[in-house]
C-alpha atoms as one frame of an Amber mdcrd trajectory, in Angstrom:
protein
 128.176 102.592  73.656 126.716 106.029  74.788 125.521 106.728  71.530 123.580
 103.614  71.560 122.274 104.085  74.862 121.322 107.686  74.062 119.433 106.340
  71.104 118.022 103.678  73.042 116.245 105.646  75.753 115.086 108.511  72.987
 113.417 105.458  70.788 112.163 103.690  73.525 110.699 107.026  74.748 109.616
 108.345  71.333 107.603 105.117  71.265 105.981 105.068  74.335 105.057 108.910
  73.527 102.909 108.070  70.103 101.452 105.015  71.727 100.474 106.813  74.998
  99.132 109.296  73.097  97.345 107.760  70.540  95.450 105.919  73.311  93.917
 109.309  74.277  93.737 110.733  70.730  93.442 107.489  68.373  95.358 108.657
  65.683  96.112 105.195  64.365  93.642 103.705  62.811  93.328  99.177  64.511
  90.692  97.497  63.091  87.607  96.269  65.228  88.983  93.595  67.679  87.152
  90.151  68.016  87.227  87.085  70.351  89.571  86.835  73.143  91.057  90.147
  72.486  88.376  92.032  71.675  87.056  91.424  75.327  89.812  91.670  77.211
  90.585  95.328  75.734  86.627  96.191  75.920  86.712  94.962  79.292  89.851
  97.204  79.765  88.409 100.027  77.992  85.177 100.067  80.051  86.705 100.047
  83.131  88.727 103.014  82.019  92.033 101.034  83.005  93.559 102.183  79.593
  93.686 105.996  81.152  95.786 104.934  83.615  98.073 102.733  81.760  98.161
 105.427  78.416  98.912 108.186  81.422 102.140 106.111  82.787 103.536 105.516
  79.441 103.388 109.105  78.518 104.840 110.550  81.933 107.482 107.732  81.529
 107.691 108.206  77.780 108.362 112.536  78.579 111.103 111.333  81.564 112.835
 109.234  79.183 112.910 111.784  76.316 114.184 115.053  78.610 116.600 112.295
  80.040 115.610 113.057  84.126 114.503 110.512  86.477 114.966 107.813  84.357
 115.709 105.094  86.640 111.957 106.066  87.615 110.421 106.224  83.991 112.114
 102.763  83.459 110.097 101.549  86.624 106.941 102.910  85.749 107.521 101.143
  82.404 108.347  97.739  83.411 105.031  96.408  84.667 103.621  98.292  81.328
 105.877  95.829  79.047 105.693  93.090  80.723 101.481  93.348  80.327 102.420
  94.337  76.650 104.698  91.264  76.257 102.421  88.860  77.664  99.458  89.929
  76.067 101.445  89.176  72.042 102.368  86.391  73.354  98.630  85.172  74.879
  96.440  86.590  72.780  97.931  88.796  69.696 101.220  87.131  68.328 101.435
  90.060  65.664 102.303  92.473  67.553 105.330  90.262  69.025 108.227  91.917
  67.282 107.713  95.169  68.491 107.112  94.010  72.014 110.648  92.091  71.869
 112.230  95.894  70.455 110.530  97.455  73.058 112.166  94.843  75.402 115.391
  94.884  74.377 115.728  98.915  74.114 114.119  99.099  77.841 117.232  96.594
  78.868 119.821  98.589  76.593 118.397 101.699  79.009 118.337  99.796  82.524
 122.177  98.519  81.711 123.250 101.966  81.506 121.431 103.328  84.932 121.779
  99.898  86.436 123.608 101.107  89.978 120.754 103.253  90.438 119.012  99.553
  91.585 121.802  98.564  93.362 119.790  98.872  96.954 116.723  96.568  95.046
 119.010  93.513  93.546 120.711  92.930  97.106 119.974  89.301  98.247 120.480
  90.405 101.972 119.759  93.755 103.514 122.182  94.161 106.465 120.394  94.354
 110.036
């Protein structure tokens, strides 16, 4: 089970790395985008809303690879996948499988560091 945890959080990491920083040096070539998703990425893009988001995955991505804070780098993520997820599913179902590996390796991590949000997934919070 470590092992797969271990190779979990470096994958999930690694991943978030090339993508983060292929946003700021597009090394990967995507064709021109059109419609629907063409706008809402331009819209992104011109807004500069992409810096932000390719900035948290790479300070997440760098947490998750040197294995500190990552109950933090998984937070910082979450939002991040969840956008990703529901954007292949709304918009670009291609991209779908990834999303769902992405998914499941960011669950494989949180499993392993899951008492580190004990204090969040209490229904009451004692007076």
């Amino acid at each position: 089970m470590k092992i797969t945890v271990i190779s979990a959080r470096f994958l999930l990491g690694l991943i978030f790395l090339i993508f983060g920083l292929n946003g700021f040096l597009h090394f990967i070539p995507s064709p021109p985008l059109t419609g629907t998703v063409g706008q809402f990425v331009g819209a992104l893009y011109v807004s500069h809303y992409l810096v932000v988001v390719f900035l948290v995955q790479l300070i997440g991505a760098i947490l998750l690879l040197i294995n500190r804070y990552v109950p933090l780098a998984l937070t910082m993520l979450a939002p991040i996948i969840v956008n990703i997820l529901l954007f292949h599913i709304l918009m670009a179902p291609s991209g779908l499988p990834l999303a769902i590996v992405v998914t499941v390796l960011w669950i494989v991590v949180f499993l392993s560091v899951r008492s580190a949000f004990g204090g969040l997934l209490q229904e009451r919070v004692p007076a």
